[in-house]
C-alpha positions in Angstrom: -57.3 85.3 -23.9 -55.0 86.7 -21.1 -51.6 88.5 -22.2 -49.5 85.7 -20.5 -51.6 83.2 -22.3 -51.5 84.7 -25.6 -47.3 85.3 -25.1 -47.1 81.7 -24.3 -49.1 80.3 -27.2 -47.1 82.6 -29.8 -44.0 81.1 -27.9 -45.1 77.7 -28.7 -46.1 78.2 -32.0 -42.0 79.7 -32.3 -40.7 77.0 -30.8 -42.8 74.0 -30.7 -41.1 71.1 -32.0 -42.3 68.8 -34.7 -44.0 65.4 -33.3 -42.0 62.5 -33.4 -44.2 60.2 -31.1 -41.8 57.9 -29.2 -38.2 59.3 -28.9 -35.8 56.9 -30.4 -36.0 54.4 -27.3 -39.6 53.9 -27.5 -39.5 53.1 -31.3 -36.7 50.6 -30.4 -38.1 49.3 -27.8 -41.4 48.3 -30.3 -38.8 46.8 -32.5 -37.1 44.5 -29.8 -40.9 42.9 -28.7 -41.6 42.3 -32.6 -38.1 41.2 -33.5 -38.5 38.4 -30.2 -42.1 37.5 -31.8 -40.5 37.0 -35.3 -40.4 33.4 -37.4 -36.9 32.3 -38.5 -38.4 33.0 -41.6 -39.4 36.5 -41.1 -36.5 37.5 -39.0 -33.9 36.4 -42.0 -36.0 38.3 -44.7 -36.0 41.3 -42.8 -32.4 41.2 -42.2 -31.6 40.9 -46.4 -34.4 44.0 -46.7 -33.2 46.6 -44.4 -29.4 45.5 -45.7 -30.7 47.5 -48.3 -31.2 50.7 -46.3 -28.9 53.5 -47.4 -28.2 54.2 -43.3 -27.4 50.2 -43.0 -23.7 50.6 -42.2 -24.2 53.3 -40.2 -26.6 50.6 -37.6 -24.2 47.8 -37.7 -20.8 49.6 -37.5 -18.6 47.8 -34.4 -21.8 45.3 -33.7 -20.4 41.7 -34.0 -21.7 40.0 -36.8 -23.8 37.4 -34.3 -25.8 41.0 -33.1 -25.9 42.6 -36.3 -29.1 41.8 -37.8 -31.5 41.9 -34.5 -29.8 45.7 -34.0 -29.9 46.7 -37.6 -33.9 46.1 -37.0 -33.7 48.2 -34.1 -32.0 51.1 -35.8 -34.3 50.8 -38.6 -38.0 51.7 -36.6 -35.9 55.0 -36.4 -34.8 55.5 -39.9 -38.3 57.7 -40.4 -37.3 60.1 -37.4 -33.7 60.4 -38.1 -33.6 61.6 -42.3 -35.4 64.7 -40.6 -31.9 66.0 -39.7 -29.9 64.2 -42.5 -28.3 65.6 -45.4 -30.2 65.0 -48.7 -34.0 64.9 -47.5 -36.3 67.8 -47.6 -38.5 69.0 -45.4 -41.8 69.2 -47.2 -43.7 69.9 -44.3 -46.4 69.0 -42.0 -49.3 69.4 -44.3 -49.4 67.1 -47.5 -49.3 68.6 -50.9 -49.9 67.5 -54.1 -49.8 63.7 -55.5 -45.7 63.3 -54.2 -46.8 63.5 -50.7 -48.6 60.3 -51.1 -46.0 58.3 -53.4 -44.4 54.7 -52.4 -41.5 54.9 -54.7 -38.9 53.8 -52.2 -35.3 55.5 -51.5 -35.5 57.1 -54.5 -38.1 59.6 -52.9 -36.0 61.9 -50.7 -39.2 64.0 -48.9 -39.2 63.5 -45.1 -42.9 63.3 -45.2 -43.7 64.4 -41.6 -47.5 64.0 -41.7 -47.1 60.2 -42.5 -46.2 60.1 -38.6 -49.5 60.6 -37.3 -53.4 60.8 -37.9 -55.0 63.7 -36.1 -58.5 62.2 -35.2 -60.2 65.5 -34.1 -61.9 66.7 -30.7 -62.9 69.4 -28.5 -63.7 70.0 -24.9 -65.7 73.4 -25.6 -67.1 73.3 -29.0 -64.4 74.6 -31.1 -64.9 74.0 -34.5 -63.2 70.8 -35.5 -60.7 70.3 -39.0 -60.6 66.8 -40.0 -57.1 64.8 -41.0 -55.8 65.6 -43.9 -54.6 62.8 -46.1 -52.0 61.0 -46.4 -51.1 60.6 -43.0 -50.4 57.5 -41.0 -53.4 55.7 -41.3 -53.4 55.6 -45.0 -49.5 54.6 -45.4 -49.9 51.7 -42.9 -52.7 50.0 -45.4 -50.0 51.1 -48.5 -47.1 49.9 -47.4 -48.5 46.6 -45.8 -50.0 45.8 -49.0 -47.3 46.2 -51.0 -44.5 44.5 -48.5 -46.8 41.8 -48.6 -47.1 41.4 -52.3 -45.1 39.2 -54.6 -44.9 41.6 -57.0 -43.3 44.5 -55.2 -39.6 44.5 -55.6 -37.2 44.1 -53.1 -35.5 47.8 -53.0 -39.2 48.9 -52.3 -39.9 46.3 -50.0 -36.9 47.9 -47.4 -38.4 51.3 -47.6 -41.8 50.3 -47.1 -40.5 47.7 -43.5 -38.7 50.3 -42.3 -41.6 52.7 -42.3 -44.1 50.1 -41.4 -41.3 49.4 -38.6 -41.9 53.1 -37.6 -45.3 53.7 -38.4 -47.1 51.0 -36.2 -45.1 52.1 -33.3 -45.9 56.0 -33.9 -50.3 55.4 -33.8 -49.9 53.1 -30.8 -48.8 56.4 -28.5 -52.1 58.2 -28.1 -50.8 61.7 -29.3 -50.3 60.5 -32.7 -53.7 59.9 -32.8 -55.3 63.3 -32.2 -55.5 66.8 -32.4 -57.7 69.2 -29.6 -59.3 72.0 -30.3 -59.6 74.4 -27.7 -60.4 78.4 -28.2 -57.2 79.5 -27.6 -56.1 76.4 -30.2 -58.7 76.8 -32.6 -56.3 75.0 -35.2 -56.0 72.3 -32.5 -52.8 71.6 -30.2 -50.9 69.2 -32.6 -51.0 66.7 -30.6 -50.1 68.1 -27.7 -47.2 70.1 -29.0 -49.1 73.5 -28.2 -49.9 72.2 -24.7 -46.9 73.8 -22.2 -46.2 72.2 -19.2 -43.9 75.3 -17.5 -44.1 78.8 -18.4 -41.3 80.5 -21.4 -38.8 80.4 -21.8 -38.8 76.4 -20.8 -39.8 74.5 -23.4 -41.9 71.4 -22.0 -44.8 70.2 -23.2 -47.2 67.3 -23.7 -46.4 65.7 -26.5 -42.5 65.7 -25.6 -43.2 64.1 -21.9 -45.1 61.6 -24.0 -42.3 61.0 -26.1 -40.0 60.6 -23.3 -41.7 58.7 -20.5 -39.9 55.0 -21.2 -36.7 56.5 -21.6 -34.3 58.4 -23.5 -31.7 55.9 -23.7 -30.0 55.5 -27.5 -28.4 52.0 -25.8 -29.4 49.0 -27.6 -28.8 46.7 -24.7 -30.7 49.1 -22.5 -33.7 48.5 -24.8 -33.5 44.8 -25.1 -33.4 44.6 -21.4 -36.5 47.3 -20.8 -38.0 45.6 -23.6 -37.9 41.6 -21.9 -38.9 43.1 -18.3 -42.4 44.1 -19.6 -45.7 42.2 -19.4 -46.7 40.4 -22.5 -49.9 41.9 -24.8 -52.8 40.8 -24.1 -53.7 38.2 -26.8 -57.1 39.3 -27.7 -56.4 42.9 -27.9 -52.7 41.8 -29.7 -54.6 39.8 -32.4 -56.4 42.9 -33.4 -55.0 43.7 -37.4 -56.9 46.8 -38.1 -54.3 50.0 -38.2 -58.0 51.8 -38.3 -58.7 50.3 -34.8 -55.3 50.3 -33.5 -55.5 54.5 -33.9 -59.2 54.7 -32.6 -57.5 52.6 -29.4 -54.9 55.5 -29.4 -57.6 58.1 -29.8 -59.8 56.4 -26.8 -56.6 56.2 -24.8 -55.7 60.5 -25.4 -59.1 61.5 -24.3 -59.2 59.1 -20.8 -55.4 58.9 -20.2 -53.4 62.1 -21.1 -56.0 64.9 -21.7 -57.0 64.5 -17.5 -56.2 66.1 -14.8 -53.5 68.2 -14.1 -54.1 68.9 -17.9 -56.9 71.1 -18.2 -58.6 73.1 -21.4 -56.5 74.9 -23.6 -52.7 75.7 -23.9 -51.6 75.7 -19.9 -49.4 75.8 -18.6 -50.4 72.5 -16.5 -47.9 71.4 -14.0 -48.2 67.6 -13.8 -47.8 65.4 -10.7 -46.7 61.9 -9.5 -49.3 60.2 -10.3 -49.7 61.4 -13.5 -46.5 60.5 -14.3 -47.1 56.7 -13.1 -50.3 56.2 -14.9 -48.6 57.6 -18.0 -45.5 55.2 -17.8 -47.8 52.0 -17.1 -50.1 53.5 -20.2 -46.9 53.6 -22.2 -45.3 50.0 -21.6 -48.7 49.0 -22.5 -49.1 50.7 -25.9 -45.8 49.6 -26.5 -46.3 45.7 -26.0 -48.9 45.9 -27.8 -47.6 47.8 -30.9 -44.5 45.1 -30.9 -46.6 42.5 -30.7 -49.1 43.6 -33.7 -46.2 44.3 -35.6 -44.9 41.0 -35.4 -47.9 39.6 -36.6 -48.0 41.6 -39.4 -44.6 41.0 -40.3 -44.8 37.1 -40.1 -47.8 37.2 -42.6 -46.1 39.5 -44.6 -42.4 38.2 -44.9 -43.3 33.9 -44.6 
């Protein structure tokens, strides 16, 4: 390993932010293709569940009561990302620990639980070692908290928790950098995702996972989602009737290795300067994973909530 490599890594391992898969936009934007997919049935339980959100007046303050529902669904696929940086939650972080990190005991639990946001299927260009996921992570709270919103014997309180990180979760394992981890030499612990993977040299800050994040948007404007959101193509009805969160993050995984782990990026932690077309295939990669997540999640949620 270089010197300028080696400073760059330690850099990134300073400053690296955690993974939040979609920024705030793209999580809305997943809630706006379900929300349009929803029964009357499912769409009026949902509302009288996430009223029940601790951060529920904050969505709906100065939305006319005729909008408040469809944007309090919006603001909720983000509730999971945004008690990161509010008062009252702790930051237990990135690696579960002990039998709390896997609880469903709804608001009362006040851990941000970072590793439910992603499932780090592992792999390697050059024959580093590989760790396996640790568990729980997302794969295993998708299958918990389906269960139990589906269940007639789950109370309601719980129910709310459990949509609004189902809302969340489904979103986060359709991008593909939720669904991996590489493992390079000079990342033998792997690239979290990408966050270890610089696209400019230090003191700038870019990287994979954050471009990833960001290429819909970065738009907090609800009317800026629900128009992005009705100008994309509808799922493809095969791959949207697919129910498996297993197969929807082995899709994601497939997805990493073809899509974002090509040229410009190369092996290890760059930095890799990425081009135009990059940039295009990553955009129509990302309206695609997101149609499909909204469309899933419907699905779900119209089983679940009838």
């Amino acid at each position: 390993m270089n010197k300028f490599v080696g400073l760059a890594l330690l850099f990134l391992l300073i400053v690296a932010p955690p993974a939040l898969a979609w920024n705030d936009f793209g999580h809305m934007t997943v809630a706006e293709i379900a929300y349009q997919q929803l029964t009357p049935a499912a769409r009026a339980r949902a509302a009288a569940l996430l009223k029940l959100n601790p951060d529920y007046a904050k969505w709906v303050k100065g939305v006319a009561a005729k909008n408040q529902d469809e944007t309090a669904f919006l603001r909720a696929a983000t509730w999971p990302d945004a008690i990161k940086s509010e008062k009252g939650y702790d930051d237990d972080g990135e690696h579960p620990s002990g039998p709390a990190s896997a609880q469903n005991i709804g608001y009362a639990d006040k851990l941000q639980h970072r590793y439910w946001h992603y499932y780090d299927t592992p792999f390697s260009p050059d024959g580093t070692a590989l760790i396996p996921p640790a568990a729980p992570n997302a794969k295993t709270q998708i299958l918990l908290f389906r269960l139990a919103l589906a269940s007639s014997k789950t109370p309601d309180p719980l129910k709310s928790y459990d949509l609004a990180w189902l809302l969340h979760l489904i979103s986060d394992v359709h991008q593909p950098l939720h669904a991996t981890s590489r493992f390079t030499k000079d990342l033998p612990k792997g690239d979290r995702g990408g966050n270890l993977v610089a696209l400019c040299a230090p003191p700038c800050k870019d990287e994979l996972h954050g471009f990833w994040d960001d290429v819909l948007g970065t738009s907090q404007s609800v009317n800026e989602v629900k128009q992005f959101a009705a100008a994309l193509a509808p799922a493809d009805p095969k791959r949207a009737a697919v129910t498996s969160g297993s197969k929807w993050i082995d899709e994601s995984f497939r997805a990493a290795k073809e899509s974002v782990y090509v040229a410009p990026i190369g092996v290890g932690a760059g930095p890799f300067t990425l081009d135009d077309a990059y940039r295009a295939q990553a955009k129509a990669l990302a309206e695609e994973r997101v149609v499909l997540a909204g469309t899933r999640l419907a699905h779900l949620l119209n089983t679940a909530l009838k």
